[in-house]
Backbone as ProteinMPNN parsed JSONL, in Angstrom:
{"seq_chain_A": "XXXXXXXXXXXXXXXXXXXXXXXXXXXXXXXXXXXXXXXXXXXXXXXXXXXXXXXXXXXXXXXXXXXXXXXXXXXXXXXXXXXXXXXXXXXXXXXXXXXXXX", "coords_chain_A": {"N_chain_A": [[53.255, -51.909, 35.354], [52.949, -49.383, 37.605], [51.117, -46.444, 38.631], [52.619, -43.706, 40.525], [52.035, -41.636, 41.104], [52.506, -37.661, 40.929], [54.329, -34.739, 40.143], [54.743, -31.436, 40.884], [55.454, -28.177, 40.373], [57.433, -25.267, 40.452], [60.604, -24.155, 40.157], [64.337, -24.136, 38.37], [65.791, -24.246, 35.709], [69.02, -25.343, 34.826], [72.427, -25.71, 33.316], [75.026, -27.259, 32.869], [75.976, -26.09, 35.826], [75.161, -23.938, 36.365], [72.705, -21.486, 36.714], [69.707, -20.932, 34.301], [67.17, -20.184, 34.077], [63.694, -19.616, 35.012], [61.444, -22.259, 35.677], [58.192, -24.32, 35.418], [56.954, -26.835, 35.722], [55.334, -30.319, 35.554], [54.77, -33.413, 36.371], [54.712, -36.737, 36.044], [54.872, -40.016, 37.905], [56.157, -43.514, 37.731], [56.205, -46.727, 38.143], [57.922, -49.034, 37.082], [58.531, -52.155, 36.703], [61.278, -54.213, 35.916], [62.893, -51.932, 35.819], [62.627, -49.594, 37.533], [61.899, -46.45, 38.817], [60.036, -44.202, 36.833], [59.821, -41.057, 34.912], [57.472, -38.476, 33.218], [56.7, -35.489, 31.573], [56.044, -32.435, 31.72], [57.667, -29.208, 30.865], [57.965, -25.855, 31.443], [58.938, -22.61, 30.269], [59.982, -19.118, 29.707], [59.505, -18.963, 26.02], [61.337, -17.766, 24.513], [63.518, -18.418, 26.231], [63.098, -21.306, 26.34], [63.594, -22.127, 23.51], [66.494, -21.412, 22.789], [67.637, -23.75, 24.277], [66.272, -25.801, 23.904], [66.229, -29.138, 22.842], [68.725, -29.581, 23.991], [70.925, -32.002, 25.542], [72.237, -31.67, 28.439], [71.034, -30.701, 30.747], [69.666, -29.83, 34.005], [66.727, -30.056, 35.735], [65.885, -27.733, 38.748], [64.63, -28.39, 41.506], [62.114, -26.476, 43.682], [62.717, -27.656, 46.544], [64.989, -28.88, 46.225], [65.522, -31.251, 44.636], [67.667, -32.428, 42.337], [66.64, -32.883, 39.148], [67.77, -34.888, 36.111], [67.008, -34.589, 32.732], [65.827, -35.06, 29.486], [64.476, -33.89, 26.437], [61.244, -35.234, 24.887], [59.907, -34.391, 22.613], [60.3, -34.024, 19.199], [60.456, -32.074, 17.294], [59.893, -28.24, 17.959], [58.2, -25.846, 17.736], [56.964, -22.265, 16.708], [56.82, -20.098, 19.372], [56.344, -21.589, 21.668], [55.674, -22.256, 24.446], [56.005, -24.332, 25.758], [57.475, -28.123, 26.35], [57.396, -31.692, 26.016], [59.09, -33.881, 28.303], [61.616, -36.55, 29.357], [62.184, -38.039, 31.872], [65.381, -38.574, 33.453], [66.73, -39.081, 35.166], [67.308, -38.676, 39.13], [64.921, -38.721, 40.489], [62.63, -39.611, 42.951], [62.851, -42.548, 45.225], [60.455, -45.502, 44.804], [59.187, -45.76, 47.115], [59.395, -43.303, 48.518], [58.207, -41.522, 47.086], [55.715, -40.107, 47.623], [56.994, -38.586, 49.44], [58.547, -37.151, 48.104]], "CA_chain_A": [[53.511, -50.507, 35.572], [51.925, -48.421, 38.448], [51.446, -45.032, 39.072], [53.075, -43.413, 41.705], [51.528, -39.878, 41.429], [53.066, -36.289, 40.51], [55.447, -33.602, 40.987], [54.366, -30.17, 40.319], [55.234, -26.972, 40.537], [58.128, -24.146, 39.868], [62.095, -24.787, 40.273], [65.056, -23.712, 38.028], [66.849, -24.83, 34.829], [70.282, -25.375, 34.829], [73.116, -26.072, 32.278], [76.889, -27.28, 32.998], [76.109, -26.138, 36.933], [74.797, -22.575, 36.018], [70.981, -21.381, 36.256], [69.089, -20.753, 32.911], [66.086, -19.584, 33.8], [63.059, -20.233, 36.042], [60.899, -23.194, 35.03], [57.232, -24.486, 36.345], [57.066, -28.269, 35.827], [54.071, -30.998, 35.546], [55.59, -34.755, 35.869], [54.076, -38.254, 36.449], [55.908, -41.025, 38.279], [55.893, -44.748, 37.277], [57.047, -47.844, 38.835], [58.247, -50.086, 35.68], [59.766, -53.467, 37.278], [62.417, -54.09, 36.978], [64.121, -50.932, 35.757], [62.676, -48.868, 38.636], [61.055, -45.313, 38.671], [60.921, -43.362, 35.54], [59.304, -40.057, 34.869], [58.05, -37.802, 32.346], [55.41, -34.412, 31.654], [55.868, -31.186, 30.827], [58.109, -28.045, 31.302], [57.183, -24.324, 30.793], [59.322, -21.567, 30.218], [59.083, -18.351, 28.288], [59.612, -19.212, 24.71], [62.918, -17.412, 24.146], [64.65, -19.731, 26.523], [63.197, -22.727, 25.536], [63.795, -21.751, 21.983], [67.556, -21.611, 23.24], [67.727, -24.928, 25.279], [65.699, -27.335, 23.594], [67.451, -30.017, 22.311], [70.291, -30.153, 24.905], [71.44, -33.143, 27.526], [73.262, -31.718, 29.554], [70.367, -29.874, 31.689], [68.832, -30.512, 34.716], [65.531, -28.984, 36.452], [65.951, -27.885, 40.32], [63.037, -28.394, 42.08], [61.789, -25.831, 45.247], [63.11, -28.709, 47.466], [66.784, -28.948, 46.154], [65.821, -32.306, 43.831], [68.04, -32.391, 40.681], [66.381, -34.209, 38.289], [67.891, -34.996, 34.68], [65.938, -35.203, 31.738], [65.892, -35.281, 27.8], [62.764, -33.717, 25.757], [60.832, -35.519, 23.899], [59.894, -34.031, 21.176], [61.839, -34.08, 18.071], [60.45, -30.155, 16.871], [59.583, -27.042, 18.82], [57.016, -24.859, 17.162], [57.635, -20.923, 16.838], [56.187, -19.507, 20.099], [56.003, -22.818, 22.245], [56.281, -22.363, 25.631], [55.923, -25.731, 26.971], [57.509, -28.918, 26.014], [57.322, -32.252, 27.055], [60.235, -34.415, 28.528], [61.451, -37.85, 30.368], [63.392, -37.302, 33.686], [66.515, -39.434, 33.312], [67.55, -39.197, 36.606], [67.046, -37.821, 40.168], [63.71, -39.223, 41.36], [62.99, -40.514, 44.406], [62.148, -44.273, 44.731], [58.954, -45.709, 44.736], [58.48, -46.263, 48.63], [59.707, -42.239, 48.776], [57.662, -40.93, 45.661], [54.568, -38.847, 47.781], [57.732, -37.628, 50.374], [58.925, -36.161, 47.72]], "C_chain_A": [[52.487, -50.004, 36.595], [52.042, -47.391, 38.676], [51.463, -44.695, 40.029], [52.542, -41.838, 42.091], [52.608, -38.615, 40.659], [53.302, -35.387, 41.267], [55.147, -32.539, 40.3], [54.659, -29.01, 40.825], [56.711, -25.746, 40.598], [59.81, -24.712, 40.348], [62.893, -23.5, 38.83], [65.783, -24.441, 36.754], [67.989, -24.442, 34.705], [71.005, -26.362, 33.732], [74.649, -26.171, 33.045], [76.751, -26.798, 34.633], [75.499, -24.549, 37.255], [73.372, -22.216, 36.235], [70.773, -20.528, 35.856], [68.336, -19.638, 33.521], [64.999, -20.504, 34.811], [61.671, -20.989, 35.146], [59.606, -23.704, 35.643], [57.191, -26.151, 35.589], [55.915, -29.123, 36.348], [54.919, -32.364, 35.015], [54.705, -36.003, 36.334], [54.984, -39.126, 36.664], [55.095, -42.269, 38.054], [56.783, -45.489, 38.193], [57.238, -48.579, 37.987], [58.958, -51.432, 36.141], [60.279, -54.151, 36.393], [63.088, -53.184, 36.759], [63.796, -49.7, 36.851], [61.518, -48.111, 38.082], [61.256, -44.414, 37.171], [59.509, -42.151, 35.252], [58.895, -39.59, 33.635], [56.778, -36.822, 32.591], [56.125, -33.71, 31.062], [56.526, -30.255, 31.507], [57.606, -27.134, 30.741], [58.179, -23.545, 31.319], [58.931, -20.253, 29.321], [59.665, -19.047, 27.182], [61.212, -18.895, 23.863], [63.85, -18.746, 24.929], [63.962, -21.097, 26.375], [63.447, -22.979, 24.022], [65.658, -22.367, 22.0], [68.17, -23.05, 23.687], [67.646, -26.245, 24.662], [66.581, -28.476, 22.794], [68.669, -30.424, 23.25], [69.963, -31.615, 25.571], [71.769, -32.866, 28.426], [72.565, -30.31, 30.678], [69.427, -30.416, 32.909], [67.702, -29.649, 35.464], [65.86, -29.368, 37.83], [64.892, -27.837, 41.0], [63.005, -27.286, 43.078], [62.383, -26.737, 46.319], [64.434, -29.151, 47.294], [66.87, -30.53, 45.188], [66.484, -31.681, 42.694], [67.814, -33.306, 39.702], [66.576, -33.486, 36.704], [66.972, -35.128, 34.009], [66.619, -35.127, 30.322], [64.682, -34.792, 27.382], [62.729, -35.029, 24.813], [60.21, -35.534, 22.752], [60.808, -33.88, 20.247], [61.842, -32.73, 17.545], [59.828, -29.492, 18.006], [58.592, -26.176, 17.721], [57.129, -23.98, 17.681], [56.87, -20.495, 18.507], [56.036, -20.294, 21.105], [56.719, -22.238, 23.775], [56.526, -23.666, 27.079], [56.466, -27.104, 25.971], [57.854, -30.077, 26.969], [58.829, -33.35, 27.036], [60.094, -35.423, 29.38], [62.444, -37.077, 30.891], [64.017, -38.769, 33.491], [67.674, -39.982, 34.77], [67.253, -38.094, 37.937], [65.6, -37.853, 40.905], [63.819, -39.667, 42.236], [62.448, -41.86, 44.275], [60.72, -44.342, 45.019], [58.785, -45.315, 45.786], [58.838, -44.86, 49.086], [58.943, -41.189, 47.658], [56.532, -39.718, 46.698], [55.842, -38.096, 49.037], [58.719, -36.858, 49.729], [58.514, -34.929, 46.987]], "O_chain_A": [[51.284, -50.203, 36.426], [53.179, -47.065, 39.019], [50.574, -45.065, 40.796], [52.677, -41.166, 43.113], [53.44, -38.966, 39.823], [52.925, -35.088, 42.4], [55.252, -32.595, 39.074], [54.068, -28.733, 41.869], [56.318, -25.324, 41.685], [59.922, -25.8, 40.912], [62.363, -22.468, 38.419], [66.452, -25.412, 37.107], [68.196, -23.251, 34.474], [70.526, -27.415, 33.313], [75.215, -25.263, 33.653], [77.803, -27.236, 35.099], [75.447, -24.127, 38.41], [72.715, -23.076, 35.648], [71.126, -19.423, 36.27], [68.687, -18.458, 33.528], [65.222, -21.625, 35.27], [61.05, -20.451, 34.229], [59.779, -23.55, 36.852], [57.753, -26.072, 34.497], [55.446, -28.83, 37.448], [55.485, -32.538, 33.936], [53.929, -35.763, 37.259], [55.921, -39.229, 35.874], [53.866, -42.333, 38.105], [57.765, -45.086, 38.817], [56.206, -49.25, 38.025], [60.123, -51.58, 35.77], [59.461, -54.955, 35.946], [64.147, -53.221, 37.386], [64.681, -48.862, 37.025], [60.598, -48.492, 37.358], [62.302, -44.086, 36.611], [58.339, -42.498, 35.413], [59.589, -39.984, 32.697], [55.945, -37.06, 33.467], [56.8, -34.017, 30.08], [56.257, -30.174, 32.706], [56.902, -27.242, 29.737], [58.451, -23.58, 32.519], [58.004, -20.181, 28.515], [60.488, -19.888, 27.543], [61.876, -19.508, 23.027], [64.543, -19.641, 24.445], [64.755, -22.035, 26.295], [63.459, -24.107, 23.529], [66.053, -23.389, 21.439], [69.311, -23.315, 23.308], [68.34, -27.261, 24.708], [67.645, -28.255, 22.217], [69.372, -31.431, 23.165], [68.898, -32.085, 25.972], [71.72, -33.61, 29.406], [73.17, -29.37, 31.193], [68.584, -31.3, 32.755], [67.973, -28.479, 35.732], [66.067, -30.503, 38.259], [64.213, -26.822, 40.845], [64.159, -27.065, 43.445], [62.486, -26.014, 47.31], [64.995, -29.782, 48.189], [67.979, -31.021, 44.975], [66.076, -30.664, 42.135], [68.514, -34.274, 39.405], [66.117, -32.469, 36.185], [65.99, -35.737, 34.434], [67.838, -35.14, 30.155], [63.701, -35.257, 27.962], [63.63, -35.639, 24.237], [60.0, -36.499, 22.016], [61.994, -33.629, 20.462], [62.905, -32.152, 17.318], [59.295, -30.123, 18.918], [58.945, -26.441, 16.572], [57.362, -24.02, 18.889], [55.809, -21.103, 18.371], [55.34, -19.658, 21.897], [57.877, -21.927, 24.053], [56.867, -23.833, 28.25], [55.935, -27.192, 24.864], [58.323, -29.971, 28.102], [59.494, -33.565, 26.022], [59.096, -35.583, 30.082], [63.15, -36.102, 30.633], [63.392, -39.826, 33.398], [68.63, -40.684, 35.102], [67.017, -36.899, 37.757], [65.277, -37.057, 41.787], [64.868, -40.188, 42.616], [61.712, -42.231, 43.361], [59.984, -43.428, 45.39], [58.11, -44.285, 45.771], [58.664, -44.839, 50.304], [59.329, -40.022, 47.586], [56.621, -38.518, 46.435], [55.501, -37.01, 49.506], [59.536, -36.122, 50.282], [59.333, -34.034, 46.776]]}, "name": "protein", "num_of_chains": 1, "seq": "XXXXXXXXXXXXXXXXXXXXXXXXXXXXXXXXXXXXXXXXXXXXXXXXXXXXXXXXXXXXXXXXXXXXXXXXXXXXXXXXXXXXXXXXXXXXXXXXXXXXXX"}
């Protein structure tokens, strides 16, 4: 495994093609051979809409730069007031040899 560095900083959550709500985002990239790049860190919204959200699949964060990257949380609970939880990115990274141009 090597680390490829991090992606930080504000974008959009979206559901079904729609946008949620505005999101600030803290991720770490990996190189895992042989299944590729794979991601994960931390989102932050207010608390109401992640209250709302959490748990889904079928959402993806838009970056400032027009990336759409999938994810999944990983946590299994949310705690009352939580405005940050953390998640893997399932899709929409850039590859290794493109990771700091993105």
């Amino acid at each position: 495994m090597r680390y490829l560095g991090g992606l930080r900083g504000a974008g959009t959550l979206r559901c079904k093609g729609q946008d949620v709500a505005p999101a600030d985002y803290a991720l770490d990239g990996y190189l895992i051979p042989p299944a590729g790049v794979a991601g994960s860190g931390e989102i932050r919204m207010t608390p109401e809409v992640l209250k709302k959200v959490f748990g889904r699949r079928d959402l993806e964060l838009v970056t400032e730069n027009g990336r759409a990257l999938a994810f999944r949380f990983s946590d299994k609970k949310l705690h009352a007031g939580d405005d940050a939880a953390h998640i893997d990115v399932t899709g929409g990274l850039p590859e290794a040899k493109n990771w700091r141009a993105a």
